[in-house]
N, C-alpha and C positions, 0 to 999 in steps of 0.2 A: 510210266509203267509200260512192261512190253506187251504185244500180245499173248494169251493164256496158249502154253504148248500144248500141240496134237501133235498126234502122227497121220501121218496123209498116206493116203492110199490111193495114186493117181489114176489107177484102173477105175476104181469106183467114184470118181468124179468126171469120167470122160465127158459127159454132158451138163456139165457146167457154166452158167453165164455170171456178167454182170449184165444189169441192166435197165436202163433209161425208162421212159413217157414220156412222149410229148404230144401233148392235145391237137386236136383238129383245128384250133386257133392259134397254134403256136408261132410265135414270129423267130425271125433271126437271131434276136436275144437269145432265146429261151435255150434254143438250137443248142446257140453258141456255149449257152452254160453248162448243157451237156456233155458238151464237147469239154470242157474246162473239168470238170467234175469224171469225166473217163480220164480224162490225162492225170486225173491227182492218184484216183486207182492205181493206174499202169504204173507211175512212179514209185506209188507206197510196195510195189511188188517188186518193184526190180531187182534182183539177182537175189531172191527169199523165197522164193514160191515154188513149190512142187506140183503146186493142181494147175491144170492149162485151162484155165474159163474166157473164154471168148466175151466180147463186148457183143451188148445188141442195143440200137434203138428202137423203140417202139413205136410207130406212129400211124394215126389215121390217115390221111389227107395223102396224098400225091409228093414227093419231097422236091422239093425245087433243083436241078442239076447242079449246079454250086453245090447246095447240102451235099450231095448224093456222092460227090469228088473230094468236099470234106472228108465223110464217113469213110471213104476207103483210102484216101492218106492215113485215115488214124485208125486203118483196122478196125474199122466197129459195122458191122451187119445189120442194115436196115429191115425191119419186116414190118411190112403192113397190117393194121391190126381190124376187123369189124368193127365199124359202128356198133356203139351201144344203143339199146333202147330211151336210153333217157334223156331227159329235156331238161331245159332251164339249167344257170350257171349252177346252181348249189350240188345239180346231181353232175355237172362237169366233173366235181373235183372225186369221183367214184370210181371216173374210166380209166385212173391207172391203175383198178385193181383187176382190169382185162389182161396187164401180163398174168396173172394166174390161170392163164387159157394156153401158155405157152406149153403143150405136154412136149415137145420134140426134147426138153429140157428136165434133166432130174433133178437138179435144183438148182435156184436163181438167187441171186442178189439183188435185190431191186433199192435203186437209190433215185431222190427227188434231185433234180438239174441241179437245184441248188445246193447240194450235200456236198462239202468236200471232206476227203477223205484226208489223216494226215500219219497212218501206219495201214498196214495190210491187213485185209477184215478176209483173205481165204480161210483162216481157221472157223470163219461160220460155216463152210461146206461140211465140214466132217464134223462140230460140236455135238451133233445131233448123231452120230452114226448114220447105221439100217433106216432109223425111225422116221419114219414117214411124216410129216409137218406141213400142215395146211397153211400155218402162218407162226412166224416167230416175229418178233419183233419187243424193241424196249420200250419200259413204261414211260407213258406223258406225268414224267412224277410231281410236274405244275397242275395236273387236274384235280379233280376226283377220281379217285380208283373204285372200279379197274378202266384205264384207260392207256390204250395205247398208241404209240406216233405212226403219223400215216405216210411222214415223208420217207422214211427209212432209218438204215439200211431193217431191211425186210426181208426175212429169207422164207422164202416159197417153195413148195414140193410140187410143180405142177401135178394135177392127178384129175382127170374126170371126174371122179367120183370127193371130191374136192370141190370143184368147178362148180358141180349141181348142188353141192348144200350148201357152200359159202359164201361161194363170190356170184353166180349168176343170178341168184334173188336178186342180191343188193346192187349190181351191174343192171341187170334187166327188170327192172322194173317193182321192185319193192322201195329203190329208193321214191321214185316216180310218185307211186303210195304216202308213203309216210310224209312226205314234205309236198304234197298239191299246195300249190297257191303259193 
């Protein structure tokens, strides 16, 4: 099956990303899967896409120069992200919901390293119009519903007002809360 058609409006996706996480523990692997997983992207796009979305990675930690000469062979824009509030491995896995603090961004694609892509997922920018969307994302249809996947693809409206009811609870410190010990 193909993608579902839209019509694109390249003006109103000027600020469009895809885009990565990688933890403050991330090693070269992980990196590297990212990097694998942007390149599946760019290829499921090529010579089909009318929206211009830039790559980004997200990362805490400092990137090693190697990575950082990776990144701009493959066109993908590193940005450094704040520490989160939280501790302990279980609230690790929360701090890729820090790309939702990306407001420079009107909307994002957010994919886990290890997502490969195998047709062009631009038609998420525009699905939604105007409509503003704290979080999209497909059902986990192996759980209990309502439950949804956390690796992606995930589309995000960065928006402040977003930020403070959604994500920076569960980012800063409600996870912390709910799961002591």
């Amino acid at each position: 099956p193909s993608s579902p058609p839209h019509t694109y409006h390249p003006a109103a996706f000027a600020r469009t990303r895809y885009v990565w996480y990688v933890s403050a523990d991330s090693t070269d692997k992980q990196i590297c899967a990212a990097l694998v997983s942007a390149r599946a992207v760019r290829e499921s796009r090529a010579n089909t896409s009318a929206v211009k979305a830039d790559f980004v990675l997200v990362h805490m930690d400092p990137l090693a120069e190697h990575v950082q000469r990776l990144l701009k062979i493959h066109e993908i824009k590193a940005k450094q992200s704040r520490k989160p509030k939280t501790t302990g491995k279980r609230n690790r896995s929360f701090d890729k919901l820090l790309v939702a603090a990306l407001f420079e961004y009107d909307r994002i694609i957010f994919l886990d390293s290890d997502l490969l892509t195998l047709r062009s997922m631009d038609y998420l920018f525009g699905s939604f119009g105007d409509l503003p969307i704290p979080l999209a994302a497909p059902r986990a249809y192996w759980l209990p519903q309502p439950f949804l996947t956390a690796g992606g693809p995930l589309v995000i409206d960065p928006r402040p007002k977003f930020w403070r009811r959604y994500y920076s609870p569960a980012v800063d410190g409600y996870i912390n809360k709910s799961f002591n010990g």
